[in-house]
C-alpha atoms as a printed R data frame, in Angstrom:
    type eleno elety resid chain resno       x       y       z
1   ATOM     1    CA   UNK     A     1 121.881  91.264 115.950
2   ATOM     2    CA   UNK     A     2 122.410  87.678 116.986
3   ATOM     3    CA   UNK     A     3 122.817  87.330 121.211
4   ATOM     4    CA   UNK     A     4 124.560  84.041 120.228
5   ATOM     5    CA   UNK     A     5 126.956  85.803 117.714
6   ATOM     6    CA   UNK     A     6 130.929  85.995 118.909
7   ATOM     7    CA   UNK     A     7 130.477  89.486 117.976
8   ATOM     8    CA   UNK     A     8 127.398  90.042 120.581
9   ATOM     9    CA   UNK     A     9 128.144  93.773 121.773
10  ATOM    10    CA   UNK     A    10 126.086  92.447 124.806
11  ATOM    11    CA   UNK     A    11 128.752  89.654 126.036
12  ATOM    12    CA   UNK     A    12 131.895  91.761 125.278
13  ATOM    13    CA   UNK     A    13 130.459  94.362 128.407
14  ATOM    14    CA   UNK     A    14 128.343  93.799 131.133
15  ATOM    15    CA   UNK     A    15 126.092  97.197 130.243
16  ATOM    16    CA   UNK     A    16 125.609  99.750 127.971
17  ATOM    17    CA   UNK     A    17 123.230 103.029 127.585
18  ATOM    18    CA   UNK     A    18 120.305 103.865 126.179
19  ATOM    19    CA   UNK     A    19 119.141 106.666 124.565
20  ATOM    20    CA   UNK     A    20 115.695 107.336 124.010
21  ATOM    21    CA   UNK     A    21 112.871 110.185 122.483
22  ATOM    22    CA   UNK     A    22 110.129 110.410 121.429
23  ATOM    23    CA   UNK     A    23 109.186 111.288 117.434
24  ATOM    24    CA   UNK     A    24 106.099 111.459 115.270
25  ATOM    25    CA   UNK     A    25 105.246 108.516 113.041
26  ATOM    26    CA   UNK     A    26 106.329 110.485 109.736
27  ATOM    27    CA   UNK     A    27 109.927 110.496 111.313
28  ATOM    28    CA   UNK     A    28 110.376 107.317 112.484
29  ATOM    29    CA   UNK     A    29 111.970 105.636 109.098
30  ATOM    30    CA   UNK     A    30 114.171 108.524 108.254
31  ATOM    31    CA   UNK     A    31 115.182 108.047 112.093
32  ATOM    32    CA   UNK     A    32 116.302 104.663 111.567
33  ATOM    33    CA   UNK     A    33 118.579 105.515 108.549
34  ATOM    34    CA   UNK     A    34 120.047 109.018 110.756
35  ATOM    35    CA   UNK     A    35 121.380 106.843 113.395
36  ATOM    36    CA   UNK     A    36 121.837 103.433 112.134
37  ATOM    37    CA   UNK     A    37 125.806 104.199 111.856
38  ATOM    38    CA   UNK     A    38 126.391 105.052 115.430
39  ATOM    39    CA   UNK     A    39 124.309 102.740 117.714
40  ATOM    40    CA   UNK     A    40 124.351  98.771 118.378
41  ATOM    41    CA   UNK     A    41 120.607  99.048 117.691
42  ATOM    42    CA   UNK     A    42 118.068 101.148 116.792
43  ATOM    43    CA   UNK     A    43 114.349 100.447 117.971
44  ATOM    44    CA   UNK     A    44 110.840 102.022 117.568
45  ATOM    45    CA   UNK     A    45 107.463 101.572 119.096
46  ATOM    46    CA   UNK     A    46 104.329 103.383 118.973
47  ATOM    47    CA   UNK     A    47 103.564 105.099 122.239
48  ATOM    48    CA   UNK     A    48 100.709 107.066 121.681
49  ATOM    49    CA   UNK     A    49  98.534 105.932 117.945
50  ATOM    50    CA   UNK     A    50  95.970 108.701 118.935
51  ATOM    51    CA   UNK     A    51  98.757 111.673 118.331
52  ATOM    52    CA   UNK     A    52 100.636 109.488 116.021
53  ATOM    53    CA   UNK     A    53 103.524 109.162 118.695
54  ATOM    54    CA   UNK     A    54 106.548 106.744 118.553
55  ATOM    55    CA   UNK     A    55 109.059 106.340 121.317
56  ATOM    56    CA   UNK     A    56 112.324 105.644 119.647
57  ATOM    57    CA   UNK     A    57 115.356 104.360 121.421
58  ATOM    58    CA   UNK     A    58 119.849 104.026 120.715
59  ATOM    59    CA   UNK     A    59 122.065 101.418 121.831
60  ATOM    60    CA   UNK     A    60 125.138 102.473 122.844
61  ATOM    61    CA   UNK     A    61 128.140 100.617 124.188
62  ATOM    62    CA   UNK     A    62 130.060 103.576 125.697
63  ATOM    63    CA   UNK     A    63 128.434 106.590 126.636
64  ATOM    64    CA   UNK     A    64 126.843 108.207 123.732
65  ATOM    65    CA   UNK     A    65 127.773 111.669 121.715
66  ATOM    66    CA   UNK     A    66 124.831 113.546 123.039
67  ATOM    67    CA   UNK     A    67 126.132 116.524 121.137
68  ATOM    68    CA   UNK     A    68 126.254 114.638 117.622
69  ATOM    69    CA   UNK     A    69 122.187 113.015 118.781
70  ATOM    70    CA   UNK     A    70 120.952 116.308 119.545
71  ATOM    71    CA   UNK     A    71 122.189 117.476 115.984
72  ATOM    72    CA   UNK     A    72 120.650 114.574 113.962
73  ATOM    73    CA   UNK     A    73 117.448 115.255 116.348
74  ATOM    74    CA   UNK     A    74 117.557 118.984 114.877
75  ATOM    75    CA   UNK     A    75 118.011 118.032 111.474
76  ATOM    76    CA   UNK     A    76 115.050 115.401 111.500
77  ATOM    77    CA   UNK     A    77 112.999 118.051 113.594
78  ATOM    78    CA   UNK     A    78 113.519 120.679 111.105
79  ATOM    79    CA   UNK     A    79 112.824 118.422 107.549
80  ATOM    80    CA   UNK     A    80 109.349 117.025 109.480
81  ATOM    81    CA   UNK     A    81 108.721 120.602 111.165
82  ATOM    82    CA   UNK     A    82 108.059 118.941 114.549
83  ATOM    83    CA   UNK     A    83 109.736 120.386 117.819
84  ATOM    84    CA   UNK     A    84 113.196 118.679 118.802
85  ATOM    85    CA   UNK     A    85 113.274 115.949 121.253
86  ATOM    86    CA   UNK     A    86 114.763 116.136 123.894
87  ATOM    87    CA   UNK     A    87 116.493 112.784 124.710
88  ATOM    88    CA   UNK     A    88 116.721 110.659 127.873
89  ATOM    89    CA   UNK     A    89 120.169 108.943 128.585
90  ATOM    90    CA   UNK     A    90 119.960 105.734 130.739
91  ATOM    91    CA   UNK     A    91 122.721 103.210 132.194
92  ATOM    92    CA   UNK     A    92 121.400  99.922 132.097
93  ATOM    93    CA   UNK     A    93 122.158  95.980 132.230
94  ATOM    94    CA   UNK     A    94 123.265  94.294 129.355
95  ATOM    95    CA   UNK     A    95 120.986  90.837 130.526
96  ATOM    96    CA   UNK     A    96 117.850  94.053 130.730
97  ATOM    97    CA   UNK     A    97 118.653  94.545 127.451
98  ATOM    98    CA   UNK     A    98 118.305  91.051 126.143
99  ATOM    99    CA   UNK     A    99 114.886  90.433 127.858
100 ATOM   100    CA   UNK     A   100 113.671  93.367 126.818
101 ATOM   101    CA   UNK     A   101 114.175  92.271 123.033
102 ATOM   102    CA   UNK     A   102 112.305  89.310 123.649
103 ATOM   103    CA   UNK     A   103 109.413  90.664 125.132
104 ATOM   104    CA   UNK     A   104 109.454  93.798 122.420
105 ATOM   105    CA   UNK     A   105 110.098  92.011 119.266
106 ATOM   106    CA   UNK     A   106 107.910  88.648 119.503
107 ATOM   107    CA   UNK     A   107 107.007  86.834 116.572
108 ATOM   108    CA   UNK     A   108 104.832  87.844 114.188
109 ATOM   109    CA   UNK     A   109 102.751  85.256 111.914
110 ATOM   110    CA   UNK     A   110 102.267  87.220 108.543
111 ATOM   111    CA   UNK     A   111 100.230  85.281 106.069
112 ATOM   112    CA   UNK     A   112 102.774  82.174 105.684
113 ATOM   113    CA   UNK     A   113 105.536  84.020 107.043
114 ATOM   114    CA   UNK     A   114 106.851  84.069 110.678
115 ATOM   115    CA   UNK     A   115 109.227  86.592 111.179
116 ATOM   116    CA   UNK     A   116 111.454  86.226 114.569
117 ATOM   117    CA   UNK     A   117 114.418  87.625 116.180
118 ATOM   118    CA   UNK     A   118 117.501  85.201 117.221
119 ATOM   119    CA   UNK     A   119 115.891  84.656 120.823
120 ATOM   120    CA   UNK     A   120 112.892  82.410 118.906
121 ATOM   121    CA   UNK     A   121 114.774  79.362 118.081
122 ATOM   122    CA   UNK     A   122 111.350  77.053 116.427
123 ATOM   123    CA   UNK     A   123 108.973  78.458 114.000
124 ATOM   124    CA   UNK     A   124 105.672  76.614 113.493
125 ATOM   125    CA   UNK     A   125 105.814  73.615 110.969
126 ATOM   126    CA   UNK     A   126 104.668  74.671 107.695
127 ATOM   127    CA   UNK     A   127 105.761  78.310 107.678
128 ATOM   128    CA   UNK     A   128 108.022  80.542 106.177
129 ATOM   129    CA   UNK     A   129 110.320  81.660 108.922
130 ATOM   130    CA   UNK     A   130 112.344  84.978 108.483
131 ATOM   131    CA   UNK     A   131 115.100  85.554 111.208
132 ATOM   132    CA   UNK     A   132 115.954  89.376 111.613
133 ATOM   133    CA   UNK     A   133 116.417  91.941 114.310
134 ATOM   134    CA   UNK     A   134 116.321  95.080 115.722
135 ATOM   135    CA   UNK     A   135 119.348  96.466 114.159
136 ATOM   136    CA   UNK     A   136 121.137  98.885 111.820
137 ATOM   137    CA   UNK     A   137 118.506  98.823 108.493
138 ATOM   138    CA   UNK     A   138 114.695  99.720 108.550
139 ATOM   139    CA   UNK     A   139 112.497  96.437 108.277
140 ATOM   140    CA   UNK     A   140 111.856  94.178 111.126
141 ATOM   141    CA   UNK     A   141 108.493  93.312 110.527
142 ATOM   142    CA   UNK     A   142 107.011  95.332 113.379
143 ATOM   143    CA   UNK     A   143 106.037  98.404 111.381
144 ATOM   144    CA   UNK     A   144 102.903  98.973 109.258
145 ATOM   145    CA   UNK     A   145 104.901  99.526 106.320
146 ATOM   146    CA   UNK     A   146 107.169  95.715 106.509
147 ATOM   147    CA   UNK     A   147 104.196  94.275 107.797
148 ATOM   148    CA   UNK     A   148 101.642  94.936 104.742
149 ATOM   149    CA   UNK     A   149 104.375  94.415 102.420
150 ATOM   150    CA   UNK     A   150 105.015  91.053 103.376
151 ATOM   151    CA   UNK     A   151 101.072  90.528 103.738
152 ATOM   152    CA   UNK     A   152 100.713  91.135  99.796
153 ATOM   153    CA   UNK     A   153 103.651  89.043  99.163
154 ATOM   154    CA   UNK     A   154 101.288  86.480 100.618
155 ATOM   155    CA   UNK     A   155  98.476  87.176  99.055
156 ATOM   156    CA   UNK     A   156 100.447  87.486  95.156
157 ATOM   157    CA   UNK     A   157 101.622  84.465  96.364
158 ATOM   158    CA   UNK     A   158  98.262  82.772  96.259
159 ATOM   159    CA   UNK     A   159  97.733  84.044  92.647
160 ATOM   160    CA   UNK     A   160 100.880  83.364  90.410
161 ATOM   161    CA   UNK     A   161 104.900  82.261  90.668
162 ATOM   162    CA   UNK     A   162 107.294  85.311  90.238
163 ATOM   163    CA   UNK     A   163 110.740  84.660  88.881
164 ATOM   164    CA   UNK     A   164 112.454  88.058  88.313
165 ATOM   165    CA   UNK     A   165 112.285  90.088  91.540
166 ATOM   166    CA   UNK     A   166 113.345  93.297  92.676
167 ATOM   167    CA   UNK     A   167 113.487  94.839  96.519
168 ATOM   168    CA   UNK     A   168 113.926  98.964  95.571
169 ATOM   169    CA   UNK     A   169 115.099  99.954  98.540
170 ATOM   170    CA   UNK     A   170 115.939  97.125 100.452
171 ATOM   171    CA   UNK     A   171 116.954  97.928 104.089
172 ATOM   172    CA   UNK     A   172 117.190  94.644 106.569
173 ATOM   173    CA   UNK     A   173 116.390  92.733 103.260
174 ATOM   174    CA   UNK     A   174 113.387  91.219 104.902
175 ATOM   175    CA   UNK     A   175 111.152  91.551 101.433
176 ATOM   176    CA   UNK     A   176 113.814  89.733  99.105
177 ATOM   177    CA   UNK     A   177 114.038  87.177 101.627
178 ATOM   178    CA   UNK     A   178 110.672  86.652 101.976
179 ATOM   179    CA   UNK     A   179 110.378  86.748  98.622
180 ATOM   180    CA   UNK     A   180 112.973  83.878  97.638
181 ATOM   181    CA   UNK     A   181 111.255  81.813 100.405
182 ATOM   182    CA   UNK     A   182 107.982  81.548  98.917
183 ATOM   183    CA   UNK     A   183 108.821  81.745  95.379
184 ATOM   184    CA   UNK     A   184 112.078  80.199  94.899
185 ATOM   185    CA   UNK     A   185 113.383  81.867  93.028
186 ATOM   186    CA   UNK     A   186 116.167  84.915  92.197
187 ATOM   187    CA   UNK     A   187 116.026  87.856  93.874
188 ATOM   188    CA   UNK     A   188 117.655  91.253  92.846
189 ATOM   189    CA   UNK     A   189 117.682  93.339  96.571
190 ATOM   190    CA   UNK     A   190 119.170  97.315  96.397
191 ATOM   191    CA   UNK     A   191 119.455  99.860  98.561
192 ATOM   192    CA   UNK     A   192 121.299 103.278  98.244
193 ATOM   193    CA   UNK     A   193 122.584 103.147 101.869
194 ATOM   194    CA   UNK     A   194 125.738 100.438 102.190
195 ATOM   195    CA   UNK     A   195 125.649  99.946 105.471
196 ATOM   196    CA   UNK     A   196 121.709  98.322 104.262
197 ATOM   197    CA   UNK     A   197 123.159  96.453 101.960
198 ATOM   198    CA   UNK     A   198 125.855  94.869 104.514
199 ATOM   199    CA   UNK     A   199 123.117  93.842 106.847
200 ATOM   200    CA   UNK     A   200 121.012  92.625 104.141
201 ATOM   201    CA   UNK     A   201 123.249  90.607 103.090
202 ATOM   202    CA   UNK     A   202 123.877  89.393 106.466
203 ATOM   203    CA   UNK     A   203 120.371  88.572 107.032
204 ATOM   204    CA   UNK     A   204 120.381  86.606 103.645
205 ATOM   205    CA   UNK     A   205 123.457  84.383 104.927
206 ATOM   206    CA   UNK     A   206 121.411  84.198 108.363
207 ATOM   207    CA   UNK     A   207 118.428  82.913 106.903
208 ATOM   208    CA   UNK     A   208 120.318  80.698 104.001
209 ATOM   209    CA   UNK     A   209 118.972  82.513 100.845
210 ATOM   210    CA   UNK     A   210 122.560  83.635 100.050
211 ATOM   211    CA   UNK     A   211 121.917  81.292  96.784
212 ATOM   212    CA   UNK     A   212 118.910  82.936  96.172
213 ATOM   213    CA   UNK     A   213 119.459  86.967  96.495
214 ATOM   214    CA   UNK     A   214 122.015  89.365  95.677
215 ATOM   215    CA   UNK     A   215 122.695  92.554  97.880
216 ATOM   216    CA   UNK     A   216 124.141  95.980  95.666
217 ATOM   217    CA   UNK     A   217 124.383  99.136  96.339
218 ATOM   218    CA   UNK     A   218 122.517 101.652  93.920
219 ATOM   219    CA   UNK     A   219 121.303 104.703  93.862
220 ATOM   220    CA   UNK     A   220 117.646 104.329  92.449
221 ATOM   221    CA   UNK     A   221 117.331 102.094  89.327
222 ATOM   222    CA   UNK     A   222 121.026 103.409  87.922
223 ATOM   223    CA   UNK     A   223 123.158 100.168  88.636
224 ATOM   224    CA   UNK     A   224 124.475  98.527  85.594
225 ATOM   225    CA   UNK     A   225 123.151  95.577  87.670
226 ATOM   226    CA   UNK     A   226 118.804  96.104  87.596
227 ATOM   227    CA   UNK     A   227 119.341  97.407  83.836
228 ATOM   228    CA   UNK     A   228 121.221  93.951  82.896
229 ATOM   229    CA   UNK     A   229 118.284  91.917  84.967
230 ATOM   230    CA   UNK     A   230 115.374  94.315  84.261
231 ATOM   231    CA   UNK     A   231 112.844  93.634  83.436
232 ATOM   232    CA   UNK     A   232 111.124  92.286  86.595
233 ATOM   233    CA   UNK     A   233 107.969  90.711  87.371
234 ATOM   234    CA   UNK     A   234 107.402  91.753  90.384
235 ATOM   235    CA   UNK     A   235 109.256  95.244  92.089
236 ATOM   236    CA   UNK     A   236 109.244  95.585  95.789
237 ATOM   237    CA   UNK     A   237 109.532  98.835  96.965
238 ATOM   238    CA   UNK     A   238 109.479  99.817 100.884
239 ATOM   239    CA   UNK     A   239 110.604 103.496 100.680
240 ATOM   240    CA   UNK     A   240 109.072 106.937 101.238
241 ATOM   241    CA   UNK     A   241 106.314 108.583  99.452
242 ATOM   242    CA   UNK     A   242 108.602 110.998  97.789
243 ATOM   243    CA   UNK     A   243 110.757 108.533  96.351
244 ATOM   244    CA   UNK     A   244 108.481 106.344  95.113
245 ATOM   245    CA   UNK     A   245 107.031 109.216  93.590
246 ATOM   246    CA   UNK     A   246 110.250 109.874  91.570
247 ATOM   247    CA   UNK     A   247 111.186 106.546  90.724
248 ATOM   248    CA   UNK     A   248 107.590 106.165  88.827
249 ATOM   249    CA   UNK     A   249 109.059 106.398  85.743
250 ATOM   250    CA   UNK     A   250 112.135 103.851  86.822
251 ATOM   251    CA   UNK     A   251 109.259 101.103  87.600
252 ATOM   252    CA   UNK     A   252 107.497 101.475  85.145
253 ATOM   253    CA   UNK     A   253 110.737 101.069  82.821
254 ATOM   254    CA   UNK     A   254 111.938  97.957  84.677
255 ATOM   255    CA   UNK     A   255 108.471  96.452  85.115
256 ATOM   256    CA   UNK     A   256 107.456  93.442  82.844
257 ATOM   257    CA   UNK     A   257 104.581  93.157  80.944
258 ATOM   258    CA   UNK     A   258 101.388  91.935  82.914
259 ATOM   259    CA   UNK     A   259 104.094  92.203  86.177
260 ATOM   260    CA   UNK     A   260 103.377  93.581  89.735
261 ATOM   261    CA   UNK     A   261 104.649  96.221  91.931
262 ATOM   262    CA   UNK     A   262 104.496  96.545  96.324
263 ATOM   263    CA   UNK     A   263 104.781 100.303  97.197
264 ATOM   264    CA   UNK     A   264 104.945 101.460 100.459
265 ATOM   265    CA   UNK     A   265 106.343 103.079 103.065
266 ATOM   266    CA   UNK     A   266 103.626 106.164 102.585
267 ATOM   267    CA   UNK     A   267 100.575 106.555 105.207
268 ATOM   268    CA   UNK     A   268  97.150 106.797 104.318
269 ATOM   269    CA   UNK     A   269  96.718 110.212 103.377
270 ATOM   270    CA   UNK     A   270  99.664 110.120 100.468
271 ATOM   271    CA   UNK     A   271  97.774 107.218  98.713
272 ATOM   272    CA   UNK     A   272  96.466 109.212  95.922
273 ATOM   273    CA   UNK     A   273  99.840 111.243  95.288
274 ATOM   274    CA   UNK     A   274 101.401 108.132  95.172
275 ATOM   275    CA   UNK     A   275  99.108 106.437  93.206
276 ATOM   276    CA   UNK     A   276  98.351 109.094  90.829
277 ATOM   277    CA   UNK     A   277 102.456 108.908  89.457
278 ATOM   278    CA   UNK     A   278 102.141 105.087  88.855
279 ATOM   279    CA   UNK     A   279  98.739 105.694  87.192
280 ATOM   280    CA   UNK     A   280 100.517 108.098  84.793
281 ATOM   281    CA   UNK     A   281 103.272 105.494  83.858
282 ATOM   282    CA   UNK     A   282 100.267 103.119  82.804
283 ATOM   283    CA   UNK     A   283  99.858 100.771  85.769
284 ATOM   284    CA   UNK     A   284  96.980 100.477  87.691
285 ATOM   285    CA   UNK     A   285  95.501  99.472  91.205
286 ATOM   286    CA   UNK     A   286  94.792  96.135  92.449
287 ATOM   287    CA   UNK     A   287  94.998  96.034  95.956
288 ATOM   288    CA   UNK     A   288  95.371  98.060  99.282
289 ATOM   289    CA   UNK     A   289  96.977  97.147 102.436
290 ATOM   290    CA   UNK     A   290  96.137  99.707 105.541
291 ATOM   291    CA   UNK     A   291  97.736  98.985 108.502
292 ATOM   292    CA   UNK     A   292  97.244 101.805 110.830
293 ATOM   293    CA   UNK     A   293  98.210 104.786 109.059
294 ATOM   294    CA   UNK     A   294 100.340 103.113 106.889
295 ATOM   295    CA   UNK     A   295  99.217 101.763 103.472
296 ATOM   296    CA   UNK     A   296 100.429  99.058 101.368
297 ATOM   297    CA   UNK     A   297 100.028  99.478  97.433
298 ATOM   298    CA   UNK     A   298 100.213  96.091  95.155
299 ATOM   299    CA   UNK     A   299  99.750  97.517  91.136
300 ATOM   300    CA   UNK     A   300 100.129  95.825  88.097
301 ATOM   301    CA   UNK     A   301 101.263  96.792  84.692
């Protein structure tokens, strides 16, 4: 969300409310994508990394459908067997909400990268910015998961060119971005979820890679779309342990010879399920990226 956009929610009404609970780490992603259709923006951050606690917080611009939240709470509760939250409701100022964006989201130097929100308006000379924020699609940059993705773009980076990519699973579209930034070169980003695929798109036009990647909707590896382009040289794939799980197979199908894959989106202690699949499908490990409880993946065929 741009605060210098015509279509900033924040200068069309002088406050808003905010809606906020608290969640365990497993839930946070699947939180994004529950309530990413009816709030301005969604936001997470870890309050307690002992219990594996994350406080995670709506944007609303009228008063929100506590109802309908305490629903989607019940639902997420009851596929993560955790108790229900019980959310807070708060009235505050727009200009509140603005600061607190700034001081929540600050940039992050990743490797080359520097990933900012619209409130940083100069990157440092010689990196790779990447403008996106808090918003409706999983992938700012601030979670473990974004965060060693984009760190073993980096480091692949450092080791050969890639010029057929894939983002499985796209979300903000931080990865293909990212990806067409350092390599140059064409990027295939899909998500299941359209209202992802809108906002990664929008991010590409944002950060002027429109040229460079190409936002679809699909569910998986079905579209007519990564069959025509497969096969790739490098998949990205920011997901859930599950899926990645099931879509094995899928990789392994679309992946070049000699090419590369970035799984994550699965904490520590679903490395070896996840790894064990791909291992199957003939590919093999070259690299880990923990970052808390979160792990990175990179294989290659």
């Amino acid at each position: 969300m741009n605060p210098r956009s015509k279509a900033n929610p924040f200068a069309q009404s002088p406050q808003y409310w905010k809606v906020s609970f608290t969640l365990p780490s497993q839930a946070v992603e699947m939180a994004e994508n529950a309530f990413d259709d009816s709030a301005l923006a969604v936001s997470a951050f870890e309050a307690d990394g002992d219990k594996h606690l994350w406080t995670f917080e709506l944007l609303q611009s009228a008063m929100p459908d506590m109802t309908e939240i305490q629903r989607r709470l019940l639902v997420l509760s009851m596929l993560h067997e955790f108790p229900t939250p019980s959310p807070v409701v708060q009235r505050v100022e727009a200009q509140d909400w603005v600061k607190q964006v700034a001081r929540s989201f600050p940039p992050m130097a990743i490797g080359r990268f520097y990933v900012h929100g619209s409130h940083v308006t100069r990157a440092p000379a010689a990196s790779l910015p990447i403008q996106v924020d808090a918003g409706a699609a999983f992938g700012s940059g601030e979670h473990g998961t974004t965060h060693g993705c984009l760190e073993a773009i980096d480091w692949l980076g450092k080791r050969r060119r890639f010029r057929c990519v894939l983002d499985m699973g796209c979300g903000s579209g931080i990865l293909a971005i990212a990806a067409a930034k350092l390599f140059r070169t064409e990027v295939l980003a899909a998500d299941v979820d359209p209202i992802a695929v809108r906002v990664a798109a929008e991010n590409t036009r944002i950060n002027r890679e429109q040229g460079r990647v190409t936002c679809i909707a699909s569910d998986g590896y079905a579209s007519d779309t990564i069959r025509r382009r497969a096969p790739f040289d490098l998949i990205l794939s920011n997901i859930l342990a599950r899926p990645l799980i099931a879509f094995a197979p899928d990789l392994a199908r679309s992946l070049a010879p000699h090419g590369f894959a970035v799984l994550s989106g699965l904490l520590v202690s679903q490395e070896a399920q996840v790894l064990s699949a791909h291992l199957m499908q003939g590919l093999k490990l070259v690299k880990r990226f923990p970052h808390e409880e979160w792990s990175t993946l990179v294989l290659k065929r």
